[in-house]
C-alpha positions as CSV (number, residue, x, y, z in Angstrom):
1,X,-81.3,-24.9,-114.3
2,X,-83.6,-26.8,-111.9
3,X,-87.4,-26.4,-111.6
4,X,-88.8,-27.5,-108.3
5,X,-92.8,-27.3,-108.1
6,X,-93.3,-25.5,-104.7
7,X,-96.8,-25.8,-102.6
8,X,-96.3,-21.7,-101.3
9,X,-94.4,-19.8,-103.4
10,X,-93.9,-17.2,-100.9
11,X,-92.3,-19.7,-98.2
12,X,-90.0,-20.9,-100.4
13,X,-88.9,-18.0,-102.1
14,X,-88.3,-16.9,-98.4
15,X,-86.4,-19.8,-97.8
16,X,-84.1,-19.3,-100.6
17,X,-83.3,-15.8,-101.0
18,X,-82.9,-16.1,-96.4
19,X,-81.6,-18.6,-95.7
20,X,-79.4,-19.8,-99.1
21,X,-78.8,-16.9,-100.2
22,X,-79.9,-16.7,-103.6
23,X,-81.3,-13.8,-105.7
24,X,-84.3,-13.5,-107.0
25,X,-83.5,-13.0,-111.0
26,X,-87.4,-12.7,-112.1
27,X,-90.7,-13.0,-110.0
28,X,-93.8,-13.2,-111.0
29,X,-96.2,-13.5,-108.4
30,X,-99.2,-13.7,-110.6
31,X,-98.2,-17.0,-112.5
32,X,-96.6,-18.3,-109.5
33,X,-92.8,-18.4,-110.5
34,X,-89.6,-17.2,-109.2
35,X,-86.2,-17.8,-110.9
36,X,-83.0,-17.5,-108.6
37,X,-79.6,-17.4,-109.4
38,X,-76.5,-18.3,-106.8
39,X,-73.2,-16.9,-107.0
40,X,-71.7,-18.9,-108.6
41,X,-74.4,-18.9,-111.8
42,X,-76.4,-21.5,-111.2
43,X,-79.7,-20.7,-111.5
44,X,-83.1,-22.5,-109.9
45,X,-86.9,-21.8,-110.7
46,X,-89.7,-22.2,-108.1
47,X,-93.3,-22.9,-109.6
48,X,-96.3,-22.8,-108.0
49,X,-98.1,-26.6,-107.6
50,X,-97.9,-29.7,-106.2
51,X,-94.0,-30.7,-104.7
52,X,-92.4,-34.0,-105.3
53,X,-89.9,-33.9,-103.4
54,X,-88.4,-37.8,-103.6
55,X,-87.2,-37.2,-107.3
56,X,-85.0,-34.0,-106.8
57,X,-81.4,-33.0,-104.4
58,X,-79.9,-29.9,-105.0
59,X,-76.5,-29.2,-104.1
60,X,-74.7,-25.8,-102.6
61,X,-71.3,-25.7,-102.4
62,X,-70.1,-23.7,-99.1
63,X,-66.9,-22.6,-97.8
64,X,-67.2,-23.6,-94.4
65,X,-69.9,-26.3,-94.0
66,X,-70.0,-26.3,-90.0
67,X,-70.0,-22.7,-90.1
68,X,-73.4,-22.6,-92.1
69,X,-75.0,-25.3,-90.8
70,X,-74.3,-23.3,-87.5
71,X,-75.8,-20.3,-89.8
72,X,-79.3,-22.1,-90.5
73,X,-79.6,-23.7,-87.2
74,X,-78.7,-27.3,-88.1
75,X,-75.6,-27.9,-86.2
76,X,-77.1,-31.1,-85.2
77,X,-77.7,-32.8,-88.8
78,X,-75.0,-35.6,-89.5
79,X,-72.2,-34.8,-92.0
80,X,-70.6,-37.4,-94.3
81,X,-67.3,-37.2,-95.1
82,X,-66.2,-38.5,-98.7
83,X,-63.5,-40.6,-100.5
84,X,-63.9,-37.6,-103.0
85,X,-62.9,-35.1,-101.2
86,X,-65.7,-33.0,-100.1
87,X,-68.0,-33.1,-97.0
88,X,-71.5,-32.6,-96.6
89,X,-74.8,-32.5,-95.3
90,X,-78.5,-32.3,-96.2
91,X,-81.1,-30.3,-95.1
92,X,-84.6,-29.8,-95.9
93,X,-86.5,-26.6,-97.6
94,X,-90.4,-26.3,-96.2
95,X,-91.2,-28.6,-99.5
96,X,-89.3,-31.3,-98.1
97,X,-86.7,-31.3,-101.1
98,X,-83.4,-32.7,-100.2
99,X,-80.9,-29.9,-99.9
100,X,-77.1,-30.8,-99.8
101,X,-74.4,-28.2,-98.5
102,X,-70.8,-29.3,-99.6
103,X,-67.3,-28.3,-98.9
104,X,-64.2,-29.5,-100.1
105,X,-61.5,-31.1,-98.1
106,X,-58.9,-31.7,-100.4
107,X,-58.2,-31.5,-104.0
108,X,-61.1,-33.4,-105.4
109,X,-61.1,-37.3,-107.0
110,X,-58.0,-38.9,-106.7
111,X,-56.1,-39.2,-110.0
112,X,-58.7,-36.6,-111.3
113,X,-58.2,-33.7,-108.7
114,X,-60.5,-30.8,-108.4
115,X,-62.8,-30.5,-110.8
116,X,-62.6,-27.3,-112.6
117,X,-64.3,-24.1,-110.9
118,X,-64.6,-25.5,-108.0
119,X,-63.3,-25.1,-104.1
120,X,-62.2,-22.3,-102.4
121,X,-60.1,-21.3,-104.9
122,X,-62.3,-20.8,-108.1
């Protein structure tokens, strides 16, 4: 689990639940803390205070990376296609942390493959 330290808890709650996708697990408004979960289990906790965002990226895998860049309005932001197999492309959430999207290309490392639980077969 990742803990990002968020300056409106509200906005980025918003952000993630809209626009990621993720569900809210536990909030508690009071204390300033929301913990989210994705589909596929991962799980990330917004606190209320002061964002760094320079020492944090999370990472999403997607199925169709132009399709939800399309989704959130980025179409425009520059994807990077890797020796590893995947593409991607970062955006940012209203703290500024860097968010990359991901999709796989082929079947992971090479000599390695795919590592296990992942692409759009898992």
């Amino acid at each position: 689990m990742t803990e990002l330290a968020v300056a409106d808890l509200a906005a980025a709650l918003a952000w993630y639940q809209d626009r990621l996708g993720l569900r809210v697990l536990l909030l508690d408004a009071a204390n300033g803390f929301a913990l989210l979960q994705g589909d596929g289990g991962g799980r990330l906790a917004l606190k209320a205070g002061a964002p760094a965002p320079g020492g944090v990226t999370l990472h999403f895998e997607v199925a169709d990376l132009a399709a939800e860049l399309g989704r959130l309005g980025s179409a425009d932001v520059p994807v990077k296609d890797s020796p590893e197999g995947y593409r991607e492309a970062f955006v940012r959430d209203p703290d500024g942390y860097a968010v990359g999207l991901f999709e796989w290309t082929r079947d992971g490392w090479p000599g390695v493959g795919r590592p296990e639980g992942c692409g759009p077969d898992r």
